[in-house]
N, C-alpha and C positions, 0 to 999 in steps of 0.2 A: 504493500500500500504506500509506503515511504516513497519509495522510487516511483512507481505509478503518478504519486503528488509532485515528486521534484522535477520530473520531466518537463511537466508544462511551463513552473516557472522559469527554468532556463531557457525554453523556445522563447517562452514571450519579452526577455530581456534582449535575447538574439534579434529579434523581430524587430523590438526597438531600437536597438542601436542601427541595425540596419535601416529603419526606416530615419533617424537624425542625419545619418551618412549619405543619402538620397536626400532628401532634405536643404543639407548644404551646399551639395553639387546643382543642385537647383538654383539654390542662389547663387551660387559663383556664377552658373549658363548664365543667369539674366544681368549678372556684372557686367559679364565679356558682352551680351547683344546691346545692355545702355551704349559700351565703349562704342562699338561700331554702330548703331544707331545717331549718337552724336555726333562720331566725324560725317555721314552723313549726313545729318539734317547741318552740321555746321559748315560744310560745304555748299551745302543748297540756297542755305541765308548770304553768306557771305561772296561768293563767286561772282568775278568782276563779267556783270554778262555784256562787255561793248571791249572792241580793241583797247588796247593797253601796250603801248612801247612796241616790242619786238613784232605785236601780233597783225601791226600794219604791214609790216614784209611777208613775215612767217605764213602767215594765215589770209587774210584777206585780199593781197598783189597777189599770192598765191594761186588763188581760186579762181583771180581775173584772169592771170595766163592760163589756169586751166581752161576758163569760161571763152577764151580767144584761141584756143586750137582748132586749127582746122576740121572738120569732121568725118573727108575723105582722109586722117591719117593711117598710118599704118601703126598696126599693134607696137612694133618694133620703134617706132617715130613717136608714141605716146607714152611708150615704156620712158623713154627717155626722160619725161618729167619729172620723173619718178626717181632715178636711178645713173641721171646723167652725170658729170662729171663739172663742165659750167655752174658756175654758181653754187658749186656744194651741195646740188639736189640730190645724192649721193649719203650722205647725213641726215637726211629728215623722211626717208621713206614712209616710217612707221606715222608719223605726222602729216605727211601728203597722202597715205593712203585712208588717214581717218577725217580727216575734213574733207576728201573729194568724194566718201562714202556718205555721210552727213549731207553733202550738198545733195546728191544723187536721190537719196531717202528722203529727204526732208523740202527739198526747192532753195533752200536758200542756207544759209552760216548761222549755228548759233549759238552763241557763247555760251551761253550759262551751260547747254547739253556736254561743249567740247571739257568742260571744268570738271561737270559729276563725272562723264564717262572718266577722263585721264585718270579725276584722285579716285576712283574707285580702281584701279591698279592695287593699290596698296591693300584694299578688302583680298585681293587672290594674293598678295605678297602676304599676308595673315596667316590665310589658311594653308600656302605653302611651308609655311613655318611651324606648324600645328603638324602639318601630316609629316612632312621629310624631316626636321629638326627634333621640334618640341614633344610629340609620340612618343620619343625614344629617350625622353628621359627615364632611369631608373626608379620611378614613383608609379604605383598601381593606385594610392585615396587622394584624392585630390587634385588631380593635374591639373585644373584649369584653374587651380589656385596661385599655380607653378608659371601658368600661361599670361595673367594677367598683366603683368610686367610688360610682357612680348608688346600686346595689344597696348597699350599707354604707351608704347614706345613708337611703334608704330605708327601709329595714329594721332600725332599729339599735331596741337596748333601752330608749336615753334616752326614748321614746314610751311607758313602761309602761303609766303610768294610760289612756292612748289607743288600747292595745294589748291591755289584759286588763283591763277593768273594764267589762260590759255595756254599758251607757247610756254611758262615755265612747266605745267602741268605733263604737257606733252614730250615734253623732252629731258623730265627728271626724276620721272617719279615710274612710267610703264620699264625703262630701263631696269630697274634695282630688279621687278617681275620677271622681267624676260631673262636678266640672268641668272637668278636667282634658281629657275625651274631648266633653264641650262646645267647649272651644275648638277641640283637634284635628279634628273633624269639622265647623264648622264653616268650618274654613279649604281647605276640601277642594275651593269652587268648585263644590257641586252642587248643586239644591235638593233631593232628596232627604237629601243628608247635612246641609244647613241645618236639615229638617226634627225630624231625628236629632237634633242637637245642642239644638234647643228642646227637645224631652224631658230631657236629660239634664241640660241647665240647671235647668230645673222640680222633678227631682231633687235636685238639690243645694241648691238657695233651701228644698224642703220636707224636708230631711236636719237643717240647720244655718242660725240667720238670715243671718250673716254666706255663706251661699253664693249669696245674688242679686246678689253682687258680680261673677258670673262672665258677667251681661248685658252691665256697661258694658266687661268683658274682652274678651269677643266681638265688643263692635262697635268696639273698638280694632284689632280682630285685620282686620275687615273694613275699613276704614277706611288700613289699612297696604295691603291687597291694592287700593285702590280701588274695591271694593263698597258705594257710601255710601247703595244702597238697605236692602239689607240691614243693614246700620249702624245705620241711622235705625230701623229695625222693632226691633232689640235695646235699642237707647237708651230707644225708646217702652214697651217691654214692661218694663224694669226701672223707669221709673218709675210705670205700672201698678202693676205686682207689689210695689213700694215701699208703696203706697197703699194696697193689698187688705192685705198682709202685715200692714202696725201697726194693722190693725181689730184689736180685741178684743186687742191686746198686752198680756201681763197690765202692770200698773204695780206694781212692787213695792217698798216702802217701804224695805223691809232692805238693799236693793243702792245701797251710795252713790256719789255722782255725781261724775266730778272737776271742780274748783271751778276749774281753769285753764289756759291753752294750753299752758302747761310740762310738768304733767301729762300732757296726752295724748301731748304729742312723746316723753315720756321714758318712758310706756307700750308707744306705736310701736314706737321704738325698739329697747327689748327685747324684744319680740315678734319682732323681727324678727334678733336677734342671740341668741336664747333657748341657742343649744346652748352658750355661754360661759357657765360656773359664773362667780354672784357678778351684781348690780346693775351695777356700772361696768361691768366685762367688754361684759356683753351689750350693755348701751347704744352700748358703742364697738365691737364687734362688728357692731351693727344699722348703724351710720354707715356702717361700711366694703363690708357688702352692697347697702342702699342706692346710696352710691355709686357701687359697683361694675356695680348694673342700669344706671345711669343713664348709663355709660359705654358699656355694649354697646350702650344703644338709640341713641345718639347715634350710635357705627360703623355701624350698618347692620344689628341686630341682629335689627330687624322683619321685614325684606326678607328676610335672611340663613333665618332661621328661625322662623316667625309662632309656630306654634305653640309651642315654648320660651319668645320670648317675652312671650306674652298667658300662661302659667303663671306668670310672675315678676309680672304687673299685677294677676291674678288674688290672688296671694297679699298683695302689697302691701296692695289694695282691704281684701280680705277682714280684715288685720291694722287698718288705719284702724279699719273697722264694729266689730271688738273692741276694740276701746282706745276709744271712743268709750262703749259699754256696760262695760266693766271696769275703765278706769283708775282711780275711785275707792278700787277695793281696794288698791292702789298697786302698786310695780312691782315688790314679789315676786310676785304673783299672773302676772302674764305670762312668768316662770320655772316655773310648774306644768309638770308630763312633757306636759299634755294638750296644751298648746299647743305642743310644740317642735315636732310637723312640719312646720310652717309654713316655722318657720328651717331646718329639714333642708333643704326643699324650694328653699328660696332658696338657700342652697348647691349645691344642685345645678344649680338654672338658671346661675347665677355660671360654676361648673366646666365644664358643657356649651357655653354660650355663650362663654367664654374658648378652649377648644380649637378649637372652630370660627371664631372670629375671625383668631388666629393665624394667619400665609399659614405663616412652614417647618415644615418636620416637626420639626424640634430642637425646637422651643418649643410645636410639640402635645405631644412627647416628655415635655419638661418640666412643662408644665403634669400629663399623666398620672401622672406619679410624683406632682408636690406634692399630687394629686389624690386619691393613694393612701394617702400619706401622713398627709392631714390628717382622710380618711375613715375610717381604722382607727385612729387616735388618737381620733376623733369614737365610734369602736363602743365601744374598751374602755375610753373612758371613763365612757360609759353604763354599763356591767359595775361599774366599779370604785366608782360613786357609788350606785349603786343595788338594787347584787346585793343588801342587805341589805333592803332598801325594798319590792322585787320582790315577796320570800316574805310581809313582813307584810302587802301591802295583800291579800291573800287568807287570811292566816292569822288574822284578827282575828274576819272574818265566820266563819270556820267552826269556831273558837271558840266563838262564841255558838250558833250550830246545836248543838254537842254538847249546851250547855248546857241547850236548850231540849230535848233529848230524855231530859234528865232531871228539870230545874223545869217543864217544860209552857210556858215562856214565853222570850222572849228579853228578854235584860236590857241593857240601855247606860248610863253613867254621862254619855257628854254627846254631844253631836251629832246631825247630819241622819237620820232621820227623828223620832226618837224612843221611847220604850220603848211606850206604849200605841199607837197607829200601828203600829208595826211586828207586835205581836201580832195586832192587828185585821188587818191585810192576809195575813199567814201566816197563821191560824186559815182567815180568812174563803176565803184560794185553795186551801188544802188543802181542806176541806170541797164547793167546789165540782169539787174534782180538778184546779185549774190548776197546782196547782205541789205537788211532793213533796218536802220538805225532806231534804237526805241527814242519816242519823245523825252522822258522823265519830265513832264509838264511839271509835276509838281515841283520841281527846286527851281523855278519861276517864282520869284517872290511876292507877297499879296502886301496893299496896301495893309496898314492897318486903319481901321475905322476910327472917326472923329472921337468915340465914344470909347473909344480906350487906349486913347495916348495919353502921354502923361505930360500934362501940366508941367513948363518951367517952375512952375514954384515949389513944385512937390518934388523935384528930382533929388534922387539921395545922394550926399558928397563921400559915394565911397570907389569911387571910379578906380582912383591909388587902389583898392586892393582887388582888381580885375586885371586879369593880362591876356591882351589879345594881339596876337601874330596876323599881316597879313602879309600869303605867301602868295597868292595872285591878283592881280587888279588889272581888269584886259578893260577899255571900253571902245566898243565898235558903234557902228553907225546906227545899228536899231534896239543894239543890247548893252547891258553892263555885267561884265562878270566876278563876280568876287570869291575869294573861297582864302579862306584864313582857321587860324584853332585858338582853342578859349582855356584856360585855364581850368583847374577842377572847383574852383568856388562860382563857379557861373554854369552848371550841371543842370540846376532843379530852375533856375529861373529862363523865362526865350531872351533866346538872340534875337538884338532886333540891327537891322540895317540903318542907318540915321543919315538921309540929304539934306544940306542946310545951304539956303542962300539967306542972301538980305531978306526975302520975302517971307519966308517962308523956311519948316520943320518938317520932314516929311519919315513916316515912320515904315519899315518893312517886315514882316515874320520874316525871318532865317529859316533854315532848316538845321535843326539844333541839333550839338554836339550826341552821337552814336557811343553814348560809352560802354556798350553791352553789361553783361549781369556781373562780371568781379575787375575790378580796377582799383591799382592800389599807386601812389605816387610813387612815379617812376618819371626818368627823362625821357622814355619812349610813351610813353600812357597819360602823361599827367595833363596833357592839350587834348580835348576834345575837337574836331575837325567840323568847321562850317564853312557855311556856302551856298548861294545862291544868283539866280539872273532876273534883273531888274528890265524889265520891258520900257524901252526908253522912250516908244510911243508913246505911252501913256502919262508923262510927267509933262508937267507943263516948262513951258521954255525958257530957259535960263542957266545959268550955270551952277554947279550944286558941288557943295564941299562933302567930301565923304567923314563918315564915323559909324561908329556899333557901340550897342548899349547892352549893357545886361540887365534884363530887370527896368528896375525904375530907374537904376541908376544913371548916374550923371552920364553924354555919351562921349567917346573918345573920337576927339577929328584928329587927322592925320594934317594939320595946318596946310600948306598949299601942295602938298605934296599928289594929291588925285585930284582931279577935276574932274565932272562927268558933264557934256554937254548935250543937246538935245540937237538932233538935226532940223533943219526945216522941211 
């Protein structure tokens, strides 16, 4: 009877634990889908949907010359767009093949689609991490406890410019994918998936130059398994492909060279230690990852798990070939958003390969926490340095769209591409129907009404503690364009636009500072970004001193420095 009665309670103790062990893995699945849930939807919000810089060449002149090819050509004569050697068409395959696929499917170009589609790369960079990496950690409870990390690294905001800006999206982010499932497949022992993996190489080398790195990765990867035929064929084809690639490379005068071996190491370097804010940081950050691979490959890290790491050689390589072409700019420029996933990535191989190195469970244990710890310090850092950064790099372009819907032209005061360029490519793709420029009618500024300006006499004298930047002042013939950032003590209250002549006070709504849900005073975050176009028809005629008010506050004129006048 004893044992008849103790049987049950030990099943039903089993049951439960079992069912808390289920339970948690539960919750961890809906951790990991929030993760990737929000770099969706935060891509969706944020993605710059009108050209931006590169994407006037890249993308839109692009589409014209495709949209202007003859249509008795030959397969062989339209390959060549693709593939040709002039102009570096040869480097952006994987990029001409998804916008001229976009046009064909769709009638026309469109941003925001070319944004999701690229950063959703990174969702199959995920899950390849999961199946070919992170799987084969030595953990059977918990693993996507283990994974979380992965995913915050992956996915984080620090990547903006890489994450939401067409042309950076397309050319920095599908790469890390394609090689990534390069190496993975080609460690697989088949020829078949050898096969596979040649494709996907060829992808990446025709994504980004720096992705023909993923050849001499591959045959490191084989070379570890002892396949030294295979080896040799990857070796042979990347130095091939080295050869074919710098035909017709454009040579371009303005990009300058660094003058010395210091230089490139301390470019390296940072590239590879990128997610640390600040020069020093990163450089001794890149030390310590460095480091850090060269420890795992020494344990047996190859052996252990080839495909992890030929992704950590991969990226290494890939960081050399950039620093090689970039380090002239010096070592701010290898801190840009575009380049951190590299050092994301390297972090992750670090973290992956450290848990699995580890023989007890306490110290996979450990390492998962610091894992966790140092990857959501790594997210809401990105948040906190660039939430303000995020809004402008999209609010600037479609500032000038508004503008253009009601000058008939886009106007810029300095930078890539330029003002006459840029008109000619917009004119010339609208007209052939490649591209429709959205209005953004609303950052058209509204009068404000009689009945809620504020009274000279009521205006508050705390103007001193408002700080407002302005970083553009265009005024053309039927419009005015303003677009300037506000300090954080000018959040809760409107921007208002303020014309003043002898006559007259004339009041505007703004379109007020975007600071998203967490922003903390930073020199990147602490200016709020505004902006808006004053329809110059509408004002009466005379000359107008510019200013901005916050609130009721007193309004700040730039003394004779802008004038806005009305045409007849």
């Amino acid at each position: 009877m004893n044992e008849f009665h103790v049987q049950p309670v030990i099943d039903s103790k089993n049951k439960r634990a079992g069912s808390d062990f289920s339970a948690f893995n539960v919750v961890l699945g809906l951790l990991l889908a929030a993760i990737i849930a929000n770099h969706l939807l935060w891509v969706w919000r944020y993605a710059v949907p009108v050209p931006a810089g590169d994407d006037y060449i890249q993308i839109v002149n692009r589409l014209i010359i495709f949209h202007s090819l003859p249509p008795d050509l030959s397969f062989s004569e339209k390959l060549e767009f693709f593939i040709g050697f002039s102009g570096g068409q040869h480097r952006l395959v994987f990029l001409n093949s998804v916008i001229v696929a976009l046009y064909k499917i769709v009638g026309n170009i469109d941003f925001h689609t070319l944004v999701f589609l690229g950063s959703s790369s990174l969702i199959a960079l995920l899950w390849g991490l999961w199946k070919y990496a992170g799987s084969v950690v030595p953990i059977s409870r918990n693993r996507i406890a283990y994974f979380l990390p992965v995913a915050l690294l992956v996915l984080s905001p620090v990547y903006f410019e890489a994450s939401l800006w067409a042309t950076g999206v397309l050319q920095n982010l599908p790469v890390l994918a394609f090689a990534f499932f390069a190496i993975a497949w080609v460690s697989q022992r088949s020829g078949f998936f050898f096969l596979v993996a040649l494709l996907a190489a060829l992808l990446a080398t025709c994504t980004t130059a720096s992705g023909m790195a993923v050849f001499l990765a591959c045959a490191a990867v084989l070379v570890s398994q002892r396949r030294f035929a295979h080896a040799i064929i990857m070796a042979l084809l990347f130095i091939a492909i080295a050869w074919i690639y710098t035909r017709g490379f454009p040579n371009d005068p303005s990009i300058p060279v660094a003058t010395s071996s210091i230089e490139l190491i301390r470019f390296f370097l940072a590239l590879c230690g990128a997610l640390v804010w600040g020069k020093t940081g990163a450089v001794f950050f890149g030390i310590l990852l460095v480091a850090g691979f060269g420890v795992l490959t020494w344990h047996g890290l190859p052996k252990r798990n080839p495909v992890l790491w030929g992704l950590g050689l991969f990226l290494l390589l890939s960081m050399a070939m950039m620093s090689i072409g970039r380090a002239g700019f010096g070592v701010e420029a290898a801190l840009l958003s575009r380049y951190k996933p590299y050092s994301g990535l390297m972090l992750v191989v670090i973290y992956l390969g450290s848990v699995i190195h580890v023989p007890s469970l306490v110290w996979k244990k450990l390492f998962g926490f610091f894992g966790l710890l140092i990857s959501s310090a790594v997210f809401v850092s990105g948040l906190i340095h660039y939430n303000a950064a995020i809004t402008d790099l999209g609010f600037l372009p479609k500032l000038r769209m508004a503008y253009r819907g009601i000058e008939g032209k886009i106007q810029v005061l300095f930078g890539f591409p330029g003002t006459d360029f840029s008109n000619h490519v917009i004119d010339t793709a609208e007209r052939y129907g490649v591209y429709r420029p959205p209005s953004f009618s609303k950052f058209v500024a509204n009068p404000v009404p009689s009945s809620k300006r504020v009274l000279s006499s009521t205006l508050k004298q705390e103007n001193a503690g408002y700080d407002h930047l302005m970083y553009q002042f265009i005024d053309g013939e039927k419009a005015v364009l303003v677009y300037g950032g506000s300090d954080e003590k000018c959040t809760l209250e409107p921007l208002r636009l303020v014309l003043k002549n002898d006559v007259q006070t004339l009041y505007f709504e703004m379109q007020s500072p975007d600071w998203g849900w967490l922003n903390i005073y930073h020199d990147h975050s602490k200016h709020g970004f505004f902006g808006g176009i004053v329809d110059k028809r509408s004002l009466p005629v005379g000359l107008y001193q510019l200013g901005i008010t916050c609130g009721d506050a007193t309004p700040t004129f730039w003394g004779n420095v802008y004038w806005v006048s009305k045409t007849p």
